[in-house]
MIBALUM-262846 format. One record per residue: x, y, z of N, C-alpha, C in turn; residue in three letters. Coordinates in steps of 0.2 Angstrom, whole numbers, plus 5000, padded with zeros to 4 digits. Layout:
<rolos>
XYZXYZXYZALA/...
</rolos>
This chain:
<rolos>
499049604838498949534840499549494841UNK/499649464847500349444848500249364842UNK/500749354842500949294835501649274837UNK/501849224836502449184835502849224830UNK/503649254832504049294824504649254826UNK/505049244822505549244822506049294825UNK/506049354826506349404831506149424838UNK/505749354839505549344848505749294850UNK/506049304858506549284859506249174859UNK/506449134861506149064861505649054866UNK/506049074871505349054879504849104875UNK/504749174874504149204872503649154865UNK/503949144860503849114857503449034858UNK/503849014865503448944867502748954871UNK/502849014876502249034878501649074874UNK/501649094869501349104862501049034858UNK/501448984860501148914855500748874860UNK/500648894866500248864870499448904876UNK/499648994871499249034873498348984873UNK/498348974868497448954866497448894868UNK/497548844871497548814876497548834884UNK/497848884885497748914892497148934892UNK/496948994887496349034887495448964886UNK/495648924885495048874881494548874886UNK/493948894889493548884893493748914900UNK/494348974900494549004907493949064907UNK/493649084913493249134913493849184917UNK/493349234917493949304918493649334925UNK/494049334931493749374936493949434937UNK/493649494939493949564937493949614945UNK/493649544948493649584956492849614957UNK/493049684960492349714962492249754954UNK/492749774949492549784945492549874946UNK/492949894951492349964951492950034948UNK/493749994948494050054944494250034936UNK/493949984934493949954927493349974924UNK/493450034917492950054912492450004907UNK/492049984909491449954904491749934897UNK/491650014894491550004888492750014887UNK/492750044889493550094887494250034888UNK/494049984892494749944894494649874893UNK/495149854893494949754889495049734894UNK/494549714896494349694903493849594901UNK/493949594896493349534894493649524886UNK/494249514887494649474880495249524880UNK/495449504872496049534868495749624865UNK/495249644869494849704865494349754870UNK/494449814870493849854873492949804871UNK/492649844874491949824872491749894867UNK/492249964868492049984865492349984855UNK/492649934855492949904849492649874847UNK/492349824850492049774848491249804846UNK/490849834848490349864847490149924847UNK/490549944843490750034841489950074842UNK/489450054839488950104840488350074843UNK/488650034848488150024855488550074860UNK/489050084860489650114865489350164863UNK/489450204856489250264856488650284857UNK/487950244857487550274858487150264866UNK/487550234869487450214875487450234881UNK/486950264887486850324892487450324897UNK/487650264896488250254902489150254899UNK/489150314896489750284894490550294896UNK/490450334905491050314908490850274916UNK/490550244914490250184918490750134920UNK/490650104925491350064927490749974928UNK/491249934925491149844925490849854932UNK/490849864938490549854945489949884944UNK/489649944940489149974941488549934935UNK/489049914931488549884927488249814928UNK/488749774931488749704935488049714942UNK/488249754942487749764949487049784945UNK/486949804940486349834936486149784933UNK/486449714932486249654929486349654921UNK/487249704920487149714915486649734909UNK/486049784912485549844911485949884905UNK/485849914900486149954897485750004895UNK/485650074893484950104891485550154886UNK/484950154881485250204875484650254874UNK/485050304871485050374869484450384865UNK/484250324859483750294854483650224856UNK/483050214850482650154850483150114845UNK/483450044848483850004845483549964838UNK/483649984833483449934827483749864828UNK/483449834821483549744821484349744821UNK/484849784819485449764819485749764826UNK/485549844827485949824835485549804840UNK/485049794838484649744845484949684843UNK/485349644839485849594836486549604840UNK/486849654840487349664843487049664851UNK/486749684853486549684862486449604864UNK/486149554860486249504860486849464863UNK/487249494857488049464857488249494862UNK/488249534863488749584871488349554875UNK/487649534878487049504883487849454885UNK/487949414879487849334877488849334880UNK/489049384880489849374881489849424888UNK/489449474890489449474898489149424902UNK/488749394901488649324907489249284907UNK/489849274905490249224905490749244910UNK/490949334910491149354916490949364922UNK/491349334929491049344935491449424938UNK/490949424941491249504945490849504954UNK/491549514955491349494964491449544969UNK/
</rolos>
Protein backbone atom coordinates (compact mmCIF):
# COMPACT_ATOMS: atom_id res chain seq x y z
CA UNK A 1 0.00 0.00 0.00
CA UNK A 2 1.67 3.15 -0.80
CA UNK A 3 1.37 5.68 2.32
CA UNK A 4 3.18 8.99 3.24
CA UNK A 5 6.84 7.72 5.34
CA UNK A 6 9.19 9.87 6.39
CA UNK A 7 12.04 8.08 4.15
CA UNK A 8 10.21 9.25 0.90
CA UNK A 9 11.60 11.73 -0.76
CA UNK A 10 8.94 15.37 -0.33
CA UNK A 11 7.51 15.73 -3.89
CA UNK A 12 6.67 11.67 -3.57
CA UNK A 13 5.09 12.33 -0.29
CA UNK A 14 3.06 15.50 -1.78
CA UNK A 15 1.84 13.46 -4.58
CA UNK A 16 0.66 10.66 -2.03
CA UNK A 17 -1.53 13.43 0.04
CA UNK A 18 -3.45 14.18 -2.84
CA UNK A 19 -3.73 10.58 -4.36
CA UNK A 20 -7.64 10.13 -3.21
CA UNK A 21 -8.58 13.24 -4.65
CA UNK A 22 -7.25 12.40 -7.97
CA UNK A 23 -8.77 8.70 -8.05
CA UNK A 24 -12.43 10.15 -6.50
CA UNK A 25 -15.07 9.34 -9.30
CA UNK A 26 -12.07 8.66 -12.18
CA UNK A 27 -13.07 5.67 -14.32
CA UNK A 28 -10.31 3.52 -15.71
CA UNK A 29 -10.07 2.89 -19.46
CA UNK A 30 -7.96 -0.16 -20.47
CA UNK A 31 -8.20 0.24 -24.17
CA UNK A 32 -9.27 -2.82 -26.21
CA UNK A 33 -8.42 -4.81 -23.27
CA UNK A 34 -7.17 -7.74 -25.07
CA UNK A 35 -3.31 -8.23 -23.71
CA UNK A 36 -4.60 -7.41 -19.96
CA UNK A 37 -5.50 -10.68 -17.79
CA UNK A 38 -9.22 -10.57 -16.24
CA UNK A 39 -8.62 -12.18 -13.28
CA UNK A 40 -4.35 -12.01 -12.86
CA UNK A 41 -3.38 -8.20 -13.34
CA UNK A 42 -4.91 -4.86 -11.57
CA UNK A 43 -6.37 -3.62 -14.29
CA UNK A 44 -9.56 -2.16 -12.05
CA UNK A 45 -8.03 -0.63 -8.85
CA UNK A 46 -4.93 -1.11 -6.40
CA UNK A 47 -5.65 -5.22 -6.69
CA UNK A 48 -6.15 -8.28 -9.17
CA UNK A 49 -9.68 -9.37 -9.36
CA UNK A 50 -8.21 -12.61 -8.54
CA UNK A 51 -7.46 -11.09 -4.86
CA UNK A 52 -10.09 -9.60 -4.39
CA UNK A 53 -12.36 -12.65 -5.16
CA UNK A 54 -10.25 -15.62 -4.57
CA UNK A 55 -12.91 -18.47 -5.08
CA UNK A 56 -14.81 -16.93 -7.79
CA UNK A 57 -11.40 -16.80 -9.73
CA UNK A 58 -10.74 -20.27 -8.67
CA UNK A 59 -13.75 -21.76 -9.74
CA UNK A 60 -14.39 -19.86 -12.79
CA UNK A 61 -14.29 -21.57 -16.68
CA UNK A 62 -12.39 -18.67 -17.85
CA UNK A 63 -9.34 -18.39 -16.06
CA UNK A 64 -6.73 -17.10 -18.58
CA UNK A 65 -9.23 -14.97 -20.26
CA UNK A 66 -8.27 -11.45 -21.17
CA UNK A 67 -10.53 -7.91 -19.92
CA UNK A 68 -11.43 -7.72 -24.05
CA UNK A 69 -12.78 -11.13 -24.18
CA UNK A 70 -14.73 -10.82 -21.14
CA UNK A 71 -16.05 -7.14 -22.05
CA UNK A 72 -17.27 -8.27 -25.30
CA UNK A 73 -19.19 -11.41 -23.35
CA UNK A 74 -21.05 -8.61 -21.38
CA UNK A 75 -18.95 -9.56 -18.59
CA UNK A 76 -20.74 -13.32 -18.76
CA UNK A 77 -18.65 -15.50 -16.30
CA UNK A 78 -19.61 -19.36 -16.13
CA UNK A 79 -18.35 -21.63 -13.28
CA UNK A 80 -17.24 -25.00 -12.83
CA UNK A 81 -20.46 -25.41 -10.00
CA UNK A 82 -23.57 -24.22 -8.94
CA UNK A 83 -22.78 -20.60 -7.10
CA UNK A 84 -24.29 -20.71 -3.51
CA UNK A 85 -25.80 -17.59 -1.43
CA UNK A 86 -22.24 -16.40 -0.73
CA UNK A 87 -20.69 -16.31 -3.79
CA UNK A 88 -23.66 -15.39 -5.78
CA UNK A 89 -22.99 -12.22 -3.14
CA UNK A 90 -19.65 -11.84 -4.37
CA UNK A 91 -20.77 -12.06 -8.33
CA UNK A 92 -22.83 -9.19 -7.39
CA UNK A 93 -19.99 -7.24 -6.20
CA UNK A 94 -17.62 -8.07 -9.09
CA UNK A 95 -21.19 -7.52 -11.53
CA UNK A 96 -21.42 -4.14 -9.56
CA UNK A 97 -17.44 -2.91 -9.98
CA UNK A 98 -17.06 -4.31 -13.68
CA UNK A 99 -19.74 -1.76 -15.07
CA UNK A 100 -17.88 1.10 -13.87
CA UNK A 101 -15.08 0.19 -16.26
CA UNK A 102 -15.07 1.12 -19.95
CA UNK A 103 -13.16 -0.98 -22.39
CA UNK A 104 -13.03 0.14 -26.04
Amino acid sequence: MLERKACNSPIWNDLLSVKDTYVLGRKMAVGKGEAISFWFDKWCGDFSLKDKFPLLSEINNEQKTTVARMASSGWRLTFRWWLNESLQSQLRKLTDLLTSFAVK
